[in-house]
RODO-2510 file (C-alpha; in nm, 4 decimals, decimal comma):
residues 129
     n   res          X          Y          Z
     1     x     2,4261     2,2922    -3,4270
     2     x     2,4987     2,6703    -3,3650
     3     x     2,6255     2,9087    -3,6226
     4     x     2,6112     2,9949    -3,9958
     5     x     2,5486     2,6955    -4,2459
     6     x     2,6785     2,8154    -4,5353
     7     x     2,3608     2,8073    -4,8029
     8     x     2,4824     2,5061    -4,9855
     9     x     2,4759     2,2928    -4,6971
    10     x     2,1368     2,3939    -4,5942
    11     x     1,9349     2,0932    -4,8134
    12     x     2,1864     1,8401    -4,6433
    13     x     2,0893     1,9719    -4,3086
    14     x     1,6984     1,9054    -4,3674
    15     x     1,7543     1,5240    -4,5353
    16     x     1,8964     1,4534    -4,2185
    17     x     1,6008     1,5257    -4,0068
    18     x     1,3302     1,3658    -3,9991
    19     x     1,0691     1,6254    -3,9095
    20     x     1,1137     2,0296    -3,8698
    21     x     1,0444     2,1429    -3,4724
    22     x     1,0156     2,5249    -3,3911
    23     x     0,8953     2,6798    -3,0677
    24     x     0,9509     2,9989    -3,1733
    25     x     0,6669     3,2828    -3,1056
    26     x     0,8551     3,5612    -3,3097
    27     x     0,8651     3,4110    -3,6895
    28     x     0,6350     3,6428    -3,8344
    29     x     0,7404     3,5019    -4,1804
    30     x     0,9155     3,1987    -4,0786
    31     x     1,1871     3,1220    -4,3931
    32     x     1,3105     2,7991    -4,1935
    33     x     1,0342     2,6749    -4,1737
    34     x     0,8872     2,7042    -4,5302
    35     x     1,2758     2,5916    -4,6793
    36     x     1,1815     2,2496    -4,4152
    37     x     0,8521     2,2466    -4,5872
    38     x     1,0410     2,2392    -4,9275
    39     x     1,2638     1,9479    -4,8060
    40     x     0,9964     1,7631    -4,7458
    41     x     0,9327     1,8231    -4,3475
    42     x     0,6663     1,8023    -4,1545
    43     x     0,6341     2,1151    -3,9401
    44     x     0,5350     2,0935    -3,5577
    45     x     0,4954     2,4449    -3,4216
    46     x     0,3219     2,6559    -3,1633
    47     x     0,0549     2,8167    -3,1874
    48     x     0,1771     3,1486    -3,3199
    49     x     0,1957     3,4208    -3,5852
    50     x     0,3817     3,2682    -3,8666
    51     x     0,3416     2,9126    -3,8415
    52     x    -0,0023     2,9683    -3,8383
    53     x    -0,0081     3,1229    -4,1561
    54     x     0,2633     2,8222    -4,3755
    55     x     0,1541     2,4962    -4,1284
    56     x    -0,1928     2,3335    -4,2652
    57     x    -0,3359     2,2150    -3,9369
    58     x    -0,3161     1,8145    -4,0449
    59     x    -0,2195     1,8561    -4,3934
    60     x     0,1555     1,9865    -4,3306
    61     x     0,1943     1,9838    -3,9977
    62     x     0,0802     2,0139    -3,6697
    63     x     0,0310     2,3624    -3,4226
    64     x     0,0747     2,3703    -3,0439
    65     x    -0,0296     2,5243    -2,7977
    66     x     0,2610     2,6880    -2,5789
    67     x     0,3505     2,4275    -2,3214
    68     x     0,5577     2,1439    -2,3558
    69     x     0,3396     1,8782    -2,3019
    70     x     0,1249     1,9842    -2,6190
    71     x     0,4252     2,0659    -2,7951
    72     x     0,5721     1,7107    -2,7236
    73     x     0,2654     1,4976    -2,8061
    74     x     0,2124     1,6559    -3,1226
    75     x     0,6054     1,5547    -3,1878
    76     x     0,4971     1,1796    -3,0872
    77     x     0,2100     1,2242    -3,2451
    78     x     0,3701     1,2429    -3,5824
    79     x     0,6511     1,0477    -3,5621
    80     x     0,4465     0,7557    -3,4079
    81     x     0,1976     0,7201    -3,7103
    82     x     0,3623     0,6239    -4,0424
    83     x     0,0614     0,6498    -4,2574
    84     x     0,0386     1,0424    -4,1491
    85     x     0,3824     1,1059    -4,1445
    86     x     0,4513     1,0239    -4,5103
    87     x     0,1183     1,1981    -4,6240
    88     x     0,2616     1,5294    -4,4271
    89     x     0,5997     1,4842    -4,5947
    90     x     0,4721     1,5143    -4,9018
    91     x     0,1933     1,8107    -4,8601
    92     x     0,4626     1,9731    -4,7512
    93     x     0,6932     1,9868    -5,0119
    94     x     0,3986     2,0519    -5,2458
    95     x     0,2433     2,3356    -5,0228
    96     x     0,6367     2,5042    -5,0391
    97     x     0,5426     2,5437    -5,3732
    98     x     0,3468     2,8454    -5,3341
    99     x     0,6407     3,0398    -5,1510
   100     x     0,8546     2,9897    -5,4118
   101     x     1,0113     3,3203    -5,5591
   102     x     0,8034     3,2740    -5,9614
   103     x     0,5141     3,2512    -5,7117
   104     x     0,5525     3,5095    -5,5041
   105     x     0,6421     3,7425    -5,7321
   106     x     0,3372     3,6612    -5,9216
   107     x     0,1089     3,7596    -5,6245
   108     x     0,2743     4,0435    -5,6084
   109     x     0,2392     4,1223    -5,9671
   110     x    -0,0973     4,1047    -5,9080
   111     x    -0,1417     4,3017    -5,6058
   112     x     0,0426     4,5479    -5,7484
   113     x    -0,2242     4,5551    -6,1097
   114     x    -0,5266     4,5314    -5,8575
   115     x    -0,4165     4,8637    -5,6285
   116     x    -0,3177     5,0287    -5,9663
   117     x    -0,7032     4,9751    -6,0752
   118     x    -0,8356     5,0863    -5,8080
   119     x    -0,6580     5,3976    -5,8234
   120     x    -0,7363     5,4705    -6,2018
   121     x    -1,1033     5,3933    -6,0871
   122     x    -1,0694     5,6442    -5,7836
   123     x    -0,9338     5,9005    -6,0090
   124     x    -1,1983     5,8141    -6,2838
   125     x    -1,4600     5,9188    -6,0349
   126     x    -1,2909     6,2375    -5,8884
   127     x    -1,3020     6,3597    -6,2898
   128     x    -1,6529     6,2498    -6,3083
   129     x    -1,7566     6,4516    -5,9867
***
């Protein structure tokens, strides 16, 4: 499948598969893969900025290194052991959790309060100098 899904769609996309596959290098915050995560997906991925960060080596997935007979084991690797397969599928739609917008925007809250404080407490000790 090529194209734009409309957003609607996107969910019935995902129940379809099975697990979520990317050999992308470039997904420095990789959306697809956390809305497969929220599906319920498994993630096998290279090794790369991204995935690295949203994949839990074992927990929600699985990372490979970049050549295809990593990245294809891995696959098998997965699909080939029931027991670890269901645990994966549901880690990951619990570990999606935390990219969700209430959560996000939470963290951010709270960056946000924590560089305010430190600039109040910067400016605090310019006064006091």
């Amino acid at each position: 499948m090529t194209g734009v899904v409309p957003f609607t769609k996107i969910p019935g996309y995902f129940r379809r598969a099975d697990i979520f596959a990317s050999a992308s290098k470039t997904e420095v915050h990789p959306m697809v893969g956390i809305e497969a995560m929220a599906s319920g997906l498994p993630i096998v991925a290279l090794d790369s900025v991204g995935y690295r960060d949203i994949v839990e080596r074992g927990k929600t997935g699985l990372i490979a290194q970049e050549n295809l007979n990593d990245f294809a084991s891995k696959i098998v690797e997965l699909v080939s052991n029931k027991e670890k397969f269901e645990r994966m599928k549901k880690n990951s739609s619990i570990s999606s959790r935390k990219y969700s917008i209430a959560a996000t925007s939470k963290n951010m809250l709270a960056t946000y309060q924590r560089a305010q404080q430190l600039i109040n407490g910067l400016e605090q000790d310019s006064k006091n100098d």
